[in-house]
OpenMM code with the backbone's topology and positions (N, CA, C; nanometers):
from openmm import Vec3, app, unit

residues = "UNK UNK UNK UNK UNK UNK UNK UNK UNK UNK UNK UNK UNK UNK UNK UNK UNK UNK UNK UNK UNK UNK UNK UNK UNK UNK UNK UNK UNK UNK UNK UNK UNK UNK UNK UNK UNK UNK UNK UNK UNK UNK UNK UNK UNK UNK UNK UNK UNK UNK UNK UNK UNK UNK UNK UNK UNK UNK UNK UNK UNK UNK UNK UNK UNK UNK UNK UNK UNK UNK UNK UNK UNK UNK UNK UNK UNK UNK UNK UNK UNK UNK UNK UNK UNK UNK UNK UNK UNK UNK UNK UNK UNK UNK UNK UNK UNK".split()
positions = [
    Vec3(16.6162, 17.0766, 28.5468),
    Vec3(16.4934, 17.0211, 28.4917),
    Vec3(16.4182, 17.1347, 28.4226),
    Vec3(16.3766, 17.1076, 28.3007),
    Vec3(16.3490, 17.2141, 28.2456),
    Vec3(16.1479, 17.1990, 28.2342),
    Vec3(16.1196, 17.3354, 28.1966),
    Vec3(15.9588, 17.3534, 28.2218),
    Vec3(15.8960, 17.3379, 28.1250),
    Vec3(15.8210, 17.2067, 28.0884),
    Vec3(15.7412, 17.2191, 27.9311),
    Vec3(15.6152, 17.1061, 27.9506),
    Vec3(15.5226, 17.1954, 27.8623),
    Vec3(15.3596, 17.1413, 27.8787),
    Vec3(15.3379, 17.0617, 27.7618),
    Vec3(15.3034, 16.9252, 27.8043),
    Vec3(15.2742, 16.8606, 27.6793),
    Vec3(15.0894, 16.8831, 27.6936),
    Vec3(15.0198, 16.9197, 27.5613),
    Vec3(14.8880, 16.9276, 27.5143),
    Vec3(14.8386, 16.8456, 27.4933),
    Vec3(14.7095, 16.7903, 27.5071),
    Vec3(14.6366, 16.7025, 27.4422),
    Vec3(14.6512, 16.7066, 27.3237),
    Vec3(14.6660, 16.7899, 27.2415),
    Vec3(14.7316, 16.7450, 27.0839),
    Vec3(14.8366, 16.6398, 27.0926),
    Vec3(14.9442, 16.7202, 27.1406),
    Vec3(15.0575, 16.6347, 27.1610),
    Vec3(15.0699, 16.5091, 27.1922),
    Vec3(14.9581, 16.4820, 27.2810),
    Vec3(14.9602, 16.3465, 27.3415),
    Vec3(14.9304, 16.2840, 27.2345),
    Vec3(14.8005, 16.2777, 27.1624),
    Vec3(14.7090, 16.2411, 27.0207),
    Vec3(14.8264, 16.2081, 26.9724),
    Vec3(14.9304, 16.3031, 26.9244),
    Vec3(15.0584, 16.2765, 26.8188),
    Vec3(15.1417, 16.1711, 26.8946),
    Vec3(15.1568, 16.1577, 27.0265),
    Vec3(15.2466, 16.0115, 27.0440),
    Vec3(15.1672, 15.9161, 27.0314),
    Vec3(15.0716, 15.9154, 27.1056),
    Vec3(14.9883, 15.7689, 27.0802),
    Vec3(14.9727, 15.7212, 26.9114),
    Vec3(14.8971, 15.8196, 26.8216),
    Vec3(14.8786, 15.8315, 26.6981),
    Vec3(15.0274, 15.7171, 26.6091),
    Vec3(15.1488, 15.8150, 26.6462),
    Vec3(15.2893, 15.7985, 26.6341),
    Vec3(15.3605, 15.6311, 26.6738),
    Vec3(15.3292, 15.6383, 26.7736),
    Vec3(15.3210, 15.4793, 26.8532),
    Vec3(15.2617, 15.3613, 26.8557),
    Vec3(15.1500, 15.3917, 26.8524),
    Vec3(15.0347, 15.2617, 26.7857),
    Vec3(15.0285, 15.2619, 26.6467),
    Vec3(15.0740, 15.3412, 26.5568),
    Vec3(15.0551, 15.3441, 26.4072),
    Vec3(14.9077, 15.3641, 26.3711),
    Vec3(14.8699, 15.4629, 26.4623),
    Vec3(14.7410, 15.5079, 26.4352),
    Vec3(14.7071, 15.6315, 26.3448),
    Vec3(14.6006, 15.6535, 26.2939),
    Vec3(14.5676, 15.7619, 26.2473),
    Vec3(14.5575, 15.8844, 26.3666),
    Vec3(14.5384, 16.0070, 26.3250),
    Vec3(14.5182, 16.1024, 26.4726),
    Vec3(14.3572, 16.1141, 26.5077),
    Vec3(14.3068, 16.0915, 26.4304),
    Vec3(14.1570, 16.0854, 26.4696),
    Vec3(14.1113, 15.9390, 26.5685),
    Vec3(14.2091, 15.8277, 26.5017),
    Vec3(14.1364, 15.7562, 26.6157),
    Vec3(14.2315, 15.7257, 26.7527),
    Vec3(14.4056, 15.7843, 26.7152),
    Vec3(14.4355, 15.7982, 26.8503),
    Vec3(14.3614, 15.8992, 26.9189),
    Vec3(14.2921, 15.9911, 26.8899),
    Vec3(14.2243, 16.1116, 26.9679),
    Vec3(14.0687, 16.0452, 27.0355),
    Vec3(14.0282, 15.9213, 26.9522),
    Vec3(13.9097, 15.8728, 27.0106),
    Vec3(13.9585, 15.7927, 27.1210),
    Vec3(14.0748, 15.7230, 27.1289),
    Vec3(14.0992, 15.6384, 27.2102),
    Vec3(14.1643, 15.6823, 27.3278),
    Vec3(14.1615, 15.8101, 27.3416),
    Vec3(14.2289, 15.9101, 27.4043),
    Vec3(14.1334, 15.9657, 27.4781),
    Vec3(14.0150, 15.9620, 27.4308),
    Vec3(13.9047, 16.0524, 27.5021),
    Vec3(13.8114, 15.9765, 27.5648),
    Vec3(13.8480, 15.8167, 27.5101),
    Vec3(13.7461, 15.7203, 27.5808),
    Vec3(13.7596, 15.6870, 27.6828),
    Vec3(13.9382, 15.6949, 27.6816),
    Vec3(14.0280, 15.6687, 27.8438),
    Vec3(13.9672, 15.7763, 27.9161),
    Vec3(13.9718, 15.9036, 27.8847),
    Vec3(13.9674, 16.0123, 27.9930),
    Vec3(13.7897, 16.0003, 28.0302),
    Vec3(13.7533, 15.9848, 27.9244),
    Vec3(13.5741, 15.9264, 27.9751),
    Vec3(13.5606, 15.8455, 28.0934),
    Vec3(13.6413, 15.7465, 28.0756),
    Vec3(13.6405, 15.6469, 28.1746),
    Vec3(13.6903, 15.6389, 28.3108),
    Vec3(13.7955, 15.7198, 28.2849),
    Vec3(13.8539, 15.7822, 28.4476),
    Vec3(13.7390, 15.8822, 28.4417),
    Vec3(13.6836, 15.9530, 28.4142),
    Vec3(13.5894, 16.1017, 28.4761),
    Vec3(13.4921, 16.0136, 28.5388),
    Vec3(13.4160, 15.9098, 28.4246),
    Vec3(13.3085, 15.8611, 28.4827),
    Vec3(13.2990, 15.7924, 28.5993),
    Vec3(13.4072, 15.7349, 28.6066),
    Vec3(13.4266, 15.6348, 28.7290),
    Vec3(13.4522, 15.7215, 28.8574),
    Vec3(13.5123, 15.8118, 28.8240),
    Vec3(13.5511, 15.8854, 28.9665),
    Vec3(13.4721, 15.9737, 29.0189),
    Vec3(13.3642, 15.9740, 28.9186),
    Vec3(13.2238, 16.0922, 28.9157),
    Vec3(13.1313, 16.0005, 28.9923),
    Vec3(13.1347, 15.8961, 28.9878),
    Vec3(13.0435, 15.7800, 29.0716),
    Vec3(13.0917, 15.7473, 29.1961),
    Vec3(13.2125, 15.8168, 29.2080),
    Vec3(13.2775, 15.7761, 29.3637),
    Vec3(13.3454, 15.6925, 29.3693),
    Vec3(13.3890, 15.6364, 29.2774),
    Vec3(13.4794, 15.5016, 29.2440),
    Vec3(13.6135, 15.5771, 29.2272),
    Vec3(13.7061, 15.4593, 29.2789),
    Vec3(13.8608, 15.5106, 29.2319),
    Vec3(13.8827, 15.4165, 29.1408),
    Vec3(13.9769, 15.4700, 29.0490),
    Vec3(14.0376, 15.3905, 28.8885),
    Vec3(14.1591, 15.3901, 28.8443),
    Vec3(14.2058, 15.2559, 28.9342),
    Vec3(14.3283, 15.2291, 28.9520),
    Vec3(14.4120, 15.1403, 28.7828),
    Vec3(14.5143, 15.2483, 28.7515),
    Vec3(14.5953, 15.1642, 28.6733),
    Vec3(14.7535, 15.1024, 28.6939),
    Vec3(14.7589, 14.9713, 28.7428),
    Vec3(14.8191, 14.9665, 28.7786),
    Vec3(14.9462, 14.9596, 28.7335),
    Vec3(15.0831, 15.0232, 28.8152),
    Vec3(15.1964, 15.0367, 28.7471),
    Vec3(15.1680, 15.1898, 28.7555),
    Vec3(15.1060, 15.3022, 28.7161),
    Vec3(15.0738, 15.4633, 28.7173),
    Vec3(15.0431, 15.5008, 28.8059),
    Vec3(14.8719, 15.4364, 28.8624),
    Vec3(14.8657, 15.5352, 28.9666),
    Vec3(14.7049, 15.5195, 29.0158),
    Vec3(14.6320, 15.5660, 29.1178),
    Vec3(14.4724, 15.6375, 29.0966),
    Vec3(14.4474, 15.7366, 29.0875),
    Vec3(14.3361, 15.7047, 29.0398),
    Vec3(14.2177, 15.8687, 29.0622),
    Vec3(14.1097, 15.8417, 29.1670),
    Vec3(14.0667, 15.9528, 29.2429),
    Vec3(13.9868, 15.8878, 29.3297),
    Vec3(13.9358, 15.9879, 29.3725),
    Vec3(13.7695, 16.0055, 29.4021),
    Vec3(13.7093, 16.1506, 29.4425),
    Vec3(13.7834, 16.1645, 29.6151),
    Vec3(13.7881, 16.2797, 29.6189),
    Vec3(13.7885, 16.3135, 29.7284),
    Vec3(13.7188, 16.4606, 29.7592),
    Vec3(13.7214, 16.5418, 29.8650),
    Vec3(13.6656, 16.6474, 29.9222),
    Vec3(13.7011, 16.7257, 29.9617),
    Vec3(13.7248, 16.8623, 29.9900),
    Vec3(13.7419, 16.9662, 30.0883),
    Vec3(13.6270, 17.0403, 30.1890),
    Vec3(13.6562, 17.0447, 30.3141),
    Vec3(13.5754, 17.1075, 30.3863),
    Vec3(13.5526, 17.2376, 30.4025),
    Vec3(13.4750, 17.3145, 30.3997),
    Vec3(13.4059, 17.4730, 30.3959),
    Vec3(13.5429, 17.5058, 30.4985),
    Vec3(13.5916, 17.6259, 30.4453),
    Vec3(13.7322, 17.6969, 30.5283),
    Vec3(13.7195, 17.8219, 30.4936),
    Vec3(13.7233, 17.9588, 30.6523),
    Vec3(13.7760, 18.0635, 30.6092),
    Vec3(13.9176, 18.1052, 30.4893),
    Vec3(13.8355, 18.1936, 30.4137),
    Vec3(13.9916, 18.2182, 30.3535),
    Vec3(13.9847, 18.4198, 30.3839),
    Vec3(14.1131, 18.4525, 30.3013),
    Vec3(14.1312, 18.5762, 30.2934),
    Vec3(14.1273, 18.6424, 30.1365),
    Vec3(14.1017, 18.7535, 30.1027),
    Vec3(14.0611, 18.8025, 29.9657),
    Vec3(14.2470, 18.8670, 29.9771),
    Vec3(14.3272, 18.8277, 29.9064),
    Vec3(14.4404, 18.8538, 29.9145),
    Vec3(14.4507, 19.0246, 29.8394),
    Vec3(14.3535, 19.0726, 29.8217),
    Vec3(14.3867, 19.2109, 29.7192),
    Vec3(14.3308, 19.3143, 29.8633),
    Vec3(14.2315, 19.2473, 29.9412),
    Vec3(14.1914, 19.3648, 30.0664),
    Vec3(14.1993, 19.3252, 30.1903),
    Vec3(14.2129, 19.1620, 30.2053),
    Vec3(14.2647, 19.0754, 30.3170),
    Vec3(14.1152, 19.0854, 30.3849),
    Vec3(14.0279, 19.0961, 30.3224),
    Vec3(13.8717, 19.0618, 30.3977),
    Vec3(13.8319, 18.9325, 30.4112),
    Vec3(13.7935, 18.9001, 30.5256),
    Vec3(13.8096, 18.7149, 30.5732),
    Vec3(13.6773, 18.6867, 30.3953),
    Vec3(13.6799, 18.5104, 30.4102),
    Vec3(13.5746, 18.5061, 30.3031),
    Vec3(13.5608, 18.3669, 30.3341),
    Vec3(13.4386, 18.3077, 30.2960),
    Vec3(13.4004, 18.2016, 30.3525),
    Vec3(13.4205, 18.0868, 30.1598),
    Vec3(13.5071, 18.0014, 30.1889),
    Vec3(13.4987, 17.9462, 30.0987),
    Vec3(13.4240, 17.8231, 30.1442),
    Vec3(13.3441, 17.7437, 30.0406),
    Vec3(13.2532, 17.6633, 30.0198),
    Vec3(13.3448, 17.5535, 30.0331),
    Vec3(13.2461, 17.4399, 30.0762),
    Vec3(13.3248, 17.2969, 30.0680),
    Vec3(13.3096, 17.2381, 29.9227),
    Vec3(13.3674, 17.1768, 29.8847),
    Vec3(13.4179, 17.1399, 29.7596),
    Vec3(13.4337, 17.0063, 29.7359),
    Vec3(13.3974, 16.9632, 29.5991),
    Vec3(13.5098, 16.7581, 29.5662),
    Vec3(13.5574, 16.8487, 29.4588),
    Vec3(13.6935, 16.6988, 29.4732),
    Vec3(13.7956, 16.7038, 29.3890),
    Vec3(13.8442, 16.6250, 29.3421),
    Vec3(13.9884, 16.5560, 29.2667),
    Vec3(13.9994, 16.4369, 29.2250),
    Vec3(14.1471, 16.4088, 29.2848),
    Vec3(14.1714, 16.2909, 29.3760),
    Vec3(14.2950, 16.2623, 29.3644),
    Vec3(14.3980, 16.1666, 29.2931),
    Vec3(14.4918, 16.2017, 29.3059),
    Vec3(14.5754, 16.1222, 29.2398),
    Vec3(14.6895, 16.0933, 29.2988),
    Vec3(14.6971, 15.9066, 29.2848),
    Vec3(14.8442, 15.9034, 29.3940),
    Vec3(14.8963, 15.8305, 29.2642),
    Vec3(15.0178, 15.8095, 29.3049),
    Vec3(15.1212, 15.7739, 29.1510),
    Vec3(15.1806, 15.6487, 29.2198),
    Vec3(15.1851, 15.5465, 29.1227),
    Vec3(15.1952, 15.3595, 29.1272),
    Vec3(15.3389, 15.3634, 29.1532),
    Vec3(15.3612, 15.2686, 29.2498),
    Vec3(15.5265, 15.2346, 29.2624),
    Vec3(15.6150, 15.2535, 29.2030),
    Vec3(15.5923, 15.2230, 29.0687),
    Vec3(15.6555, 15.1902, 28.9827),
    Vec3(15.6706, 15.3393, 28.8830),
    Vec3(15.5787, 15.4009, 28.8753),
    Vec3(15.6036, 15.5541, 28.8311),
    Vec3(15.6818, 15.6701, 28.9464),
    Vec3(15.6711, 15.6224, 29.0706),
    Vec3(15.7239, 15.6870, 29.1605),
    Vec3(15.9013, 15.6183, 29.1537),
    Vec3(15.9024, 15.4784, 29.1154),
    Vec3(16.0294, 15.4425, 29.0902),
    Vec3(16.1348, 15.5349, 28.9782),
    Vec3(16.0200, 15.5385, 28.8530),
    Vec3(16.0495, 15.5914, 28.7546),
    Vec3(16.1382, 15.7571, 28.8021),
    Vec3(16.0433, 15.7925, 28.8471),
    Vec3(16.0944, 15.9801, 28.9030),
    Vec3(16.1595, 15.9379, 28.9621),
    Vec3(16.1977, 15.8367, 29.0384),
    Vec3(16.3340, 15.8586, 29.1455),
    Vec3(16.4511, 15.7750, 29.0745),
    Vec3(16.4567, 15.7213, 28.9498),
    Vec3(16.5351, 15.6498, 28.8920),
    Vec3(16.5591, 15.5724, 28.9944),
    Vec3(16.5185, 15.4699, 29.0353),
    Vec3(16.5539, 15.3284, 29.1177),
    Vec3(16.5217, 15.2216, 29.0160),
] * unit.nanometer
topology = app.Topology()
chain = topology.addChain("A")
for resn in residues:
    res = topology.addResidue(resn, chain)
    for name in ("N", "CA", "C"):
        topology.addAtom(name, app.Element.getBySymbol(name[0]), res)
């Protein structure tokens, strides 16, 4: 399996490519989606598409860590974050079933 980053350009160019869109408004329709997952999951809501997957806030709790360059304990802060679980059917996909 080989290692390669597709860009938000890139993406713009399939959608663009695929819908027979221009790249300006696959790039709007591109950013309205990601608007819409941020916003929703910024409100505490999860934003389920189904068949892919969610997003969904979640949290970390305040945890000692270590400064790996002098190994001095360090108190990291509790934190949110975003999760993501992947839809049956995309998990089918990666496992070819």
């Amino acid at each position: 399996i080989g290692k390669w980053i597709m860009t938000k350009a890139d993406l713009v160019d399939v959608i663009a490519d695929g819908a027979d869109l221009s790249r300006i408004k696959a790039e709007e329709i591109l950013n309205l989606t990601l608007d819409t997952i941020k916003s929703t999951v910024v409100k505490g809501n999860t934003m389920q598409l189904v068949g892919f997957g969610s997003f969904s806030p979640g949290s970390r709790a305040a945890r000692m860590g270590r400064n790996p360059k002098t190994g001095e304990a360090i108190k990291i802060a509790a934190s949110k974050t975003v999760k993501f679980s992947a839809g049956k059917s995309f998990k089918d996909a990666l496992n070819k079933r």
